[in-house]
C-alpha positions as CSV (number, residue, x, y, z in Angstrom):
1,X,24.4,-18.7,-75.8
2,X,23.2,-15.3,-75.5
3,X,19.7,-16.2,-76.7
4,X,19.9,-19.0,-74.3
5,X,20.5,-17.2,-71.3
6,X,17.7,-14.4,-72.2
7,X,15.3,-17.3,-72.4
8,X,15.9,-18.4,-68.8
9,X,15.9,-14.4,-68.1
10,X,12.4,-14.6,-69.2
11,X,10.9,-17.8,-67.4
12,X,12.7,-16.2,-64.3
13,X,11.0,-13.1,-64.5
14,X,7.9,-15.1,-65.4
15,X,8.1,-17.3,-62.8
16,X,6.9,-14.8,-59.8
17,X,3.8,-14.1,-61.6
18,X,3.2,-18.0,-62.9
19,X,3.6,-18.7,-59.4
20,X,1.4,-15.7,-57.9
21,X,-1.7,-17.7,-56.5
22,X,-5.1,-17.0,-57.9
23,X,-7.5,-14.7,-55.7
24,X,-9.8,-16.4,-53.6
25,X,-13.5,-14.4,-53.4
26,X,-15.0,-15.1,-49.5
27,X,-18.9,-14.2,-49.4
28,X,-20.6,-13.8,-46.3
29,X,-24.8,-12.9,-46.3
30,X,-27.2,-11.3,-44.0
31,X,-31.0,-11.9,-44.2
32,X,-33.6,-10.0,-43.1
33,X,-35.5,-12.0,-39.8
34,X,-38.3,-13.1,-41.8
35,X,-41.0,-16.3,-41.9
36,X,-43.1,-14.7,-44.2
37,X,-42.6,-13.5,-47.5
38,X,-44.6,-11.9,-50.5
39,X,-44.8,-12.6,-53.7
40,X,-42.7,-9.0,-54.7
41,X,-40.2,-10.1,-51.9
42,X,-39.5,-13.3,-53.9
43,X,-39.6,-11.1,-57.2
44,X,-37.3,-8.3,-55.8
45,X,-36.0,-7.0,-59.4
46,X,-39.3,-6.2,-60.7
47,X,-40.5,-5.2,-57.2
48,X,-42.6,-1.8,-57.2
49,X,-41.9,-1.2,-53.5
50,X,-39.0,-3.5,-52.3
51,X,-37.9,-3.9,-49.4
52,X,-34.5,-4.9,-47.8
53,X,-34.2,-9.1,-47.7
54,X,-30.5,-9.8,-47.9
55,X,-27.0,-8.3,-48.7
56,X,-23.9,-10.3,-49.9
57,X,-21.0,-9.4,-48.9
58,X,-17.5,-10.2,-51.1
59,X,-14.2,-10.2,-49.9
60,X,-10.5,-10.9,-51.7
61,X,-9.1,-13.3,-49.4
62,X,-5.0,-12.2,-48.8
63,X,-5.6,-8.7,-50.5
64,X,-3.3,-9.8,-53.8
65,X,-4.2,-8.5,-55.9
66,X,-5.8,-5.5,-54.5
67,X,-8.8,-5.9,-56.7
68,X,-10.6,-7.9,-59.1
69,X,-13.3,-7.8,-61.8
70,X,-15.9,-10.6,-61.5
71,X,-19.7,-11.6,-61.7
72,X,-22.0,-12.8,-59.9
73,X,-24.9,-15.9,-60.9
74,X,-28.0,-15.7,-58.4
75,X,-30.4,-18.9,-58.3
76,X,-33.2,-19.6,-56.3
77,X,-34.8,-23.2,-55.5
78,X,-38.1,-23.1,-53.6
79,X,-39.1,-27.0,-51.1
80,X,-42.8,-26.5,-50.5
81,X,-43.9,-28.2,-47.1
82,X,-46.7,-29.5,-49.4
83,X,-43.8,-31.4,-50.7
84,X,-43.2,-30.0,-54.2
85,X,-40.0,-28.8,-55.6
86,X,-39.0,-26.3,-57.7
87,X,-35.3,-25.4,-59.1
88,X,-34.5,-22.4,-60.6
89,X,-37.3,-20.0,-59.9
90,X,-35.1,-17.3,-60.6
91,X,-31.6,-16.9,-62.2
92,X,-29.7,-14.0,-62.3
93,X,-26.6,-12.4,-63.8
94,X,-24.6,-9.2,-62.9
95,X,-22.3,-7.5,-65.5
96,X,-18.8,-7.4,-64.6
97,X,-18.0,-5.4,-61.4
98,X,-14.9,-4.7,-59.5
99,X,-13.7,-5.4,-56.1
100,X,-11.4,-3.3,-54.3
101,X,-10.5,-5.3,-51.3
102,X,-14.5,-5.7,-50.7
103,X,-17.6,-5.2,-52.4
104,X,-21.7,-5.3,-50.8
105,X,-24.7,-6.0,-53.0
106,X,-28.1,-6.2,-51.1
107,X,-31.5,-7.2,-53.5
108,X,-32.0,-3.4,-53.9
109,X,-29.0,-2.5,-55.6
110,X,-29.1,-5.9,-57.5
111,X,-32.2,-4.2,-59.7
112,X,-30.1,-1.5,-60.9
113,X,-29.2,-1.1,-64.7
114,X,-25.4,-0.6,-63.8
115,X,-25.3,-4.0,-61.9
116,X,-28.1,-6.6,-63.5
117,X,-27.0,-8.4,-67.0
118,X,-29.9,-11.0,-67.1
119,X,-33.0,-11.9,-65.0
120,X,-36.0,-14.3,-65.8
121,X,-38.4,-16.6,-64.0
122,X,-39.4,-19.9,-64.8
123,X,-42.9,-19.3,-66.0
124,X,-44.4,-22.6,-64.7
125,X,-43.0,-22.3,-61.1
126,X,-44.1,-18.5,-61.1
127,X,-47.7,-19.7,-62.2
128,X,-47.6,-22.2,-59.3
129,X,-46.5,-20.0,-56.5
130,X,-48.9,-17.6,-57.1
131,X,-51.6,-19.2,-57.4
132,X,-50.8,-20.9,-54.1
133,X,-50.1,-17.7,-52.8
134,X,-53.0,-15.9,-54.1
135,X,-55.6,-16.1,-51.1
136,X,-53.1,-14.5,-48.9
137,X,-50.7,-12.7,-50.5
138,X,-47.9,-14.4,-49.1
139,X,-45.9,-17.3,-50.4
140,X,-46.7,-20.7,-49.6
141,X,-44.9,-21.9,-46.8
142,X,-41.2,-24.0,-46.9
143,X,-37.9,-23.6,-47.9
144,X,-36.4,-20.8,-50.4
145,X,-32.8,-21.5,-51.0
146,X,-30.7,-18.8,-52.7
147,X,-27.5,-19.6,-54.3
148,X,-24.4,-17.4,-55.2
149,X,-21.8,-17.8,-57.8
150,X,-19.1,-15.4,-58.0
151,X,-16.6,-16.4,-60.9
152,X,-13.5,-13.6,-60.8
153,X,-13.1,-12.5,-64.6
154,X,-9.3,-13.0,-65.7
155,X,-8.2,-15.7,-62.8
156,X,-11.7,-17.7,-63.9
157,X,-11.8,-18.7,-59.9
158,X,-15.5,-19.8,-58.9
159,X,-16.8,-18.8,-54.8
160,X,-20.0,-20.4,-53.7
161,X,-22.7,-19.9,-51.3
162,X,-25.9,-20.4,-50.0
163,X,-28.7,-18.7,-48.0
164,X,-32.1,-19.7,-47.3
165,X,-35.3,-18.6,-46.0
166,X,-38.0,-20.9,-44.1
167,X,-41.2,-19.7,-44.1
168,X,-44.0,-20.9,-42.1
169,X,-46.8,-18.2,-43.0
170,X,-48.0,-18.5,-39.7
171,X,-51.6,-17.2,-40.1
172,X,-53.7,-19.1,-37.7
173,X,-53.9,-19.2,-33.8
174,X,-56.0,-21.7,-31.9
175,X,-56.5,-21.8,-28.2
176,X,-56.5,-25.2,-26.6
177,X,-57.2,-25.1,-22.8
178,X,-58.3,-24.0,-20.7
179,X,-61.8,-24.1,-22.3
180,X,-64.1,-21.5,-22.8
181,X,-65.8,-20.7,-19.5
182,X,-64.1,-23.4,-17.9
183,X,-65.1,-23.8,-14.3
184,X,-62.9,-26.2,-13.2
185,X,-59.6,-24.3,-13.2
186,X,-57.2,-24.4,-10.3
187,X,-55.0,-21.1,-9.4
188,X,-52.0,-22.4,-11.8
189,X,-53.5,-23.0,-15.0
190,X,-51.5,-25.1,-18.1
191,X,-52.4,-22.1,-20.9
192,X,-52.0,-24.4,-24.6
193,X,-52.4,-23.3,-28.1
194,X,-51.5,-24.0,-31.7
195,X,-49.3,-21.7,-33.6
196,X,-46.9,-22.3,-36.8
197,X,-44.6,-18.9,-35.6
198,X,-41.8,-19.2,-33.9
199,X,-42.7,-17.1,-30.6
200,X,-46.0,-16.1,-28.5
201,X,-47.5,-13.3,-26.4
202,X,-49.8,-14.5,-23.8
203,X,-51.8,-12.1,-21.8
204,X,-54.3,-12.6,-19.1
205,X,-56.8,-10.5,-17.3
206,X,-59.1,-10.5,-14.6
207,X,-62.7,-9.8,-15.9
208,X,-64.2,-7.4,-12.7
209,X,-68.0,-8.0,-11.8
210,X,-69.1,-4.4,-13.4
211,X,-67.5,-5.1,-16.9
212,X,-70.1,-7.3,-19.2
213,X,-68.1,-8.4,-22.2
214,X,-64.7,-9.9,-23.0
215,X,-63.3,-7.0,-24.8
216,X,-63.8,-4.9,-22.0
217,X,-61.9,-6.9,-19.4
218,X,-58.6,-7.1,-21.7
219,X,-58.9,-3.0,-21.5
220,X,-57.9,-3.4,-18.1
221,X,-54.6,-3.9,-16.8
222,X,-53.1,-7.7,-17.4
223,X,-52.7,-9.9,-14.5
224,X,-49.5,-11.1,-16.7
225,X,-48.1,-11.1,-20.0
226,X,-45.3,-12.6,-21.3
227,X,-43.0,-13.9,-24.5
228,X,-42.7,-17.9,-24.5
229,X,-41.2,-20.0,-27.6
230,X,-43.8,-22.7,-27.1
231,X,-47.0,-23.1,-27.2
232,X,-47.7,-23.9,-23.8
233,X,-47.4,-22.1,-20.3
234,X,-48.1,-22.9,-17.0
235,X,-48.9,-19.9,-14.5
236,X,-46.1,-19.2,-12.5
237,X,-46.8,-19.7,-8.1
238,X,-44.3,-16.6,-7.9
239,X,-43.4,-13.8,-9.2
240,X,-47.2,-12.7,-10.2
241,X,-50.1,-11.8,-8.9
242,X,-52.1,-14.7,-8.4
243,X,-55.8,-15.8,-9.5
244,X,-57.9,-16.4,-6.9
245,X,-60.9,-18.5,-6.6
246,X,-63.9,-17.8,-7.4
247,X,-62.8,-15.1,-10.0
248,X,-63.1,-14.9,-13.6
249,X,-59.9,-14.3,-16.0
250,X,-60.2,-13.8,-19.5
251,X,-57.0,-14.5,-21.9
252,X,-55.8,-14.5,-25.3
253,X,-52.8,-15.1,-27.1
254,X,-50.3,-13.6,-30.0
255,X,-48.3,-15.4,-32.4
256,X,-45.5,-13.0,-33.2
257,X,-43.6,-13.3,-36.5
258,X,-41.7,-11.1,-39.2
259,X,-42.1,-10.2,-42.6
260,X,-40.0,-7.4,-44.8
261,X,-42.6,-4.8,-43.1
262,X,-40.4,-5.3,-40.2
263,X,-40.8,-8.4,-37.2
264,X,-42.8,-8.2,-34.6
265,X,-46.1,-8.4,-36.5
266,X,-49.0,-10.3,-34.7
267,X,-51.8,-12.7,-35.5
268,X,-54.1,-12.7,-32.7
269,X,-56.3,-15.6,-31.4
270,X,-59.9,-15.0,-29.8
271,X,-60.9,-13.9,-26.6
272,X,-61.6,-17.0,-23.5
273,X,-62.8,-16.7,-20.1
274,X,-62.3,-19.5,-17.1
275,X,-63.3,-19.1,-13.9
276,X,-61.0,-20.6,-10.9
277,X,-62.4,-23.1,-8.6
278,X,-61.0,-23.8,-5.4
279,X,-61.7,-27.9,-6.7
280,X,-59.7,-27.6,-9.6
281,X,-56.3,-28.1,-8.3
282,X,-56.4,-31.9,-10.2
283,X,-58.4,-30.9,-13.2
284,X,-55.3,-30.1,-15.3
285,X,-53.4,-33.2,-14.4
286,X,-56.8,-35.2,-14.6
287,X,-57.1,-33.8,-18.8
288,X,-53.1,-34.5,-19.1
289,X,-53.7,-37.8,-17.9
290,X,-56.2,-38.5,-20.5
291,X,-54.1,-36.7,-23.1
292,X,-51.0,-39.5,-22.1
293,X,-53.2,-42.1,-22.5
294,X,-54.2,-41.2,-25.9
295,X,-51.0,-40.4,-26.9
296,X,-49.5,-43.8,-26.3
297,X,-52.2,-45.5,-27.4
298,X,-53.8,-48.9,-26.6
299,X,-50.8,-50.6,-26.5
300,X,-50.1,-49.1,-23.0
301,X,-54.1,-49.6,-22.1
302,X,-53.2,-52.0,-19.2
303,X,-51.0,-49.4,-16.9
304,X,-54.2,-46.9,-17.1
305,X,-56.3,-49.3,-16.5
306,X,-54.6,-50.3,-13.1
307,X,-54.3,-46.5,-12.2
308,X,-58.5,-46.1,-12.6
309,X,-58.7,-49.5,-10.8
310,X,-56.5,-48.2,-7.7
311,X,-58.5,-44.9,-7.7
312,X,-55.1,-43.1,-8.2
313,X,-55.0,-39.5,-9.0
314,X,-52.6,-37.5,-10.2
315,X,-50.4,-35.4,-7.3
316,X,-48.7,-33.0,-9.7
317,X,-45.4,-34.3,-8.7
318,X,-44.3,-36.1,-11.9
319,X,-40.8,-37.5,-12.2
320,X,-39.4,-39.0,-15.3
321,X,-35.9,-41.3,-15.3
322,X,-35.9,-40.5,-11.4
323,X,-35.8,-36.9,-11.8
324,X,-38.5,-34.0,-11.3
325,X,-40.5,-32.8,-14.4
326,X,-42.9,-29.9,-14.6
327,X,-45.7,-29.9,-16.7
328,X,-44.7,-28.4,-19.1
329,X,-42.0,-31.2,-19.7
330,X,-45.1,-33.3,-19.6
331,X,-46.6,-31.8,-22.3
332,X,-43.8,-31.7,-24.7
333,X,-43.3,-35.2,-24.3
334,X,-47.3,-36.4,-24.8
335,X,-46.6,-34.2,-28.0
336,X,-43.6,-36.6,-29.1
337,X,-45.7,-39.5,-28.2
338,X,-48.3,-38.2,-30.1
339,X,-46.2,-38.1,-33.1
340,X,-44.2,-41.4,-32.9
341,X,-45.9,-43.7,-30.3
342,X,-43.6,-46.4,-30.8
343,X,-40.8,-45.0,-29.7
344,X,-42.3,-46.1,-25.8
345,X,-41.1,-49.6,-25.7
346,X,-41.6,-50.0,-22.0
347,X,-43.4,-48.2,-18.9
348,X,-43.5,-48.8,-15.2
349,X,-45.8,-47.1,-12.8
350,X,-45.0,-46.0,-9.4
């Protein structure tokens, strides 16, 4: 009996701790604003001069117990726009840490011989990447995935996460109208250009009679400059000061993105000058027209056809589904037509 009853004693006392539920590791990250990466950034343990990319953050959900050992597994999966794939560029390994509560790693500490067990690239992948980095130093564009695994080291729980970086390497700029010395510009000019970044400084000047180059003009003060996410703007009737006809502006444009150097870096298009002409107050609608027309193909030939045929021209007051659209509006949506025509099944003209 008495054996019995200290048995039960025992899976009693057991019981608490058998029932005690297992520690559950939250991780939160934080990336640095970035679309363009090198190729040290991607290789941050053997980096000569890294730089701060991301921090993981690791948190005991409940706080029992108080703290834990554990390790963390890093992978890294790399979608190329170009269309290839990648998986496990990198794989890494931290010895066993402890949590108390909460723990932070960010890729700096992650190279240090107290933390980092086992790191290797996949030789073919780094081969590829870097030769398709090579002519600019930065990675080729896509997606960069990073995955986490932290697996806690006596309750064998697992935590996952992910983070990823899309890079678009934005190096290019192209201005699209208004054209070199355009003459045919009215006093609100539709300003387009092609840019891969996510944002865009446009600036414009008015070139004076005594100045005899480009360069010079944009010395001067701006006439306006401003911050857009697209790549298109049209000049504002209010809250500027206007162009006038007659005169000539000169403009260019900055496609702002960020790398680990910091964001805010530019890549800058060329100089352009236009001149304004008190006739051009249809030229822009006149060249969007065109542009519409293009964009939706021949299918919709017919409808253009009758608008050259009544010697209609464009007002500027465009509405779409009954309601007012600017031109801007416009253009995005001869960009969707551009890219999937036959999605217009039907069209009416008034």
């Amino acid at each position: 009996m008495r054996a019995l009853l200290f048995f039960i004693a025992m899976c009693v006392a057991a019981m608490p701790a058998a029932m005690a539920q297992s520690p559950v590791i939250d991780i939160s990250t934080s990336t640095a604003p970035v679309d363009v990466l090198t190729i040290q950034d991607v290789d941050f343990i053997n980096a000569l001069s890294p730089k701060w990319l991301f921090s993981i953050d690791l948190r005991i959900r409940g706080g029992v117990p108080a703290s834990v050992n554990a390790f963390m597994a890093i992978t890294l999966d790399v979608q190329m726009a170009t269309g290839e794939s990648f998986t496990r560029v990198s794989t890494y390994m931290t010895k066993v840490f402890t949590i108390p509560g909460m723990r932070s790693f960010s890729n700096l500490d992650l190279a240090r011989p107290d933390i980092k067990a086992e790191y290797a690239l996949d030789d073919a992948a780094k081969r590829r990447l870097e030769q398709m980095a090579l002519p600019t130093g930065y990675m080729p564009a896509g997606i960069y995935t990073f995955s986490i695994e932290v697996t806690t080291e006596r309750y064998n729980t697992k935590s996952v996460a992910t983070f990823r970086f899309v890079l678009t390497n934005p190096s290019r700029l192209d201005l699209v109208m208004p054209m070199q010395n355009d003459r045919t510009v009215n006093e609100f000019p539709l300003f387009q250009w092609t840019f891969d970044g996510p944002r865009s400084r446009l600036s414009v000047f008015e070139k004076l009679p005594n100045q005899s180059s480009l360069e010079e003009a944009v010395n001067g003060v701006p006439h306006l400059t401003t911050e857009v996410n697209t790549t298109s703007f049209l000049y504002p009737s209010a809250g500027v000061r206007p162009l006038e006809p007659g005169k000539t502006y000169v403009w260019y444009v900055e496609g702002i993105y960020g790398n680990t150097s910091g964001p805010g870096n530019t890549v800058k298009s060329q100089l352009r000058a236009f001149t304004v002409s008190a006739g051009g107050s249809n030229q822009v609608m006149e060249n969007l027209l065109a542009d519409l027309e293009k964009a939706l193909g021949p299918t919709h030939k017919p409808v253009f056809d009758k608008i050259r045929s009544g010697l209609l021209s464009p007002t500027g007051q465009m509405r779409l589904d009954g309601k007012a659209i600017t031109v801007s509006d416009l253009v995005k949506l001869i960009n969707q037509f551009r890219s999937n025509p036959g999605h217009v099944i039907a069209t009416d003209l008034e």
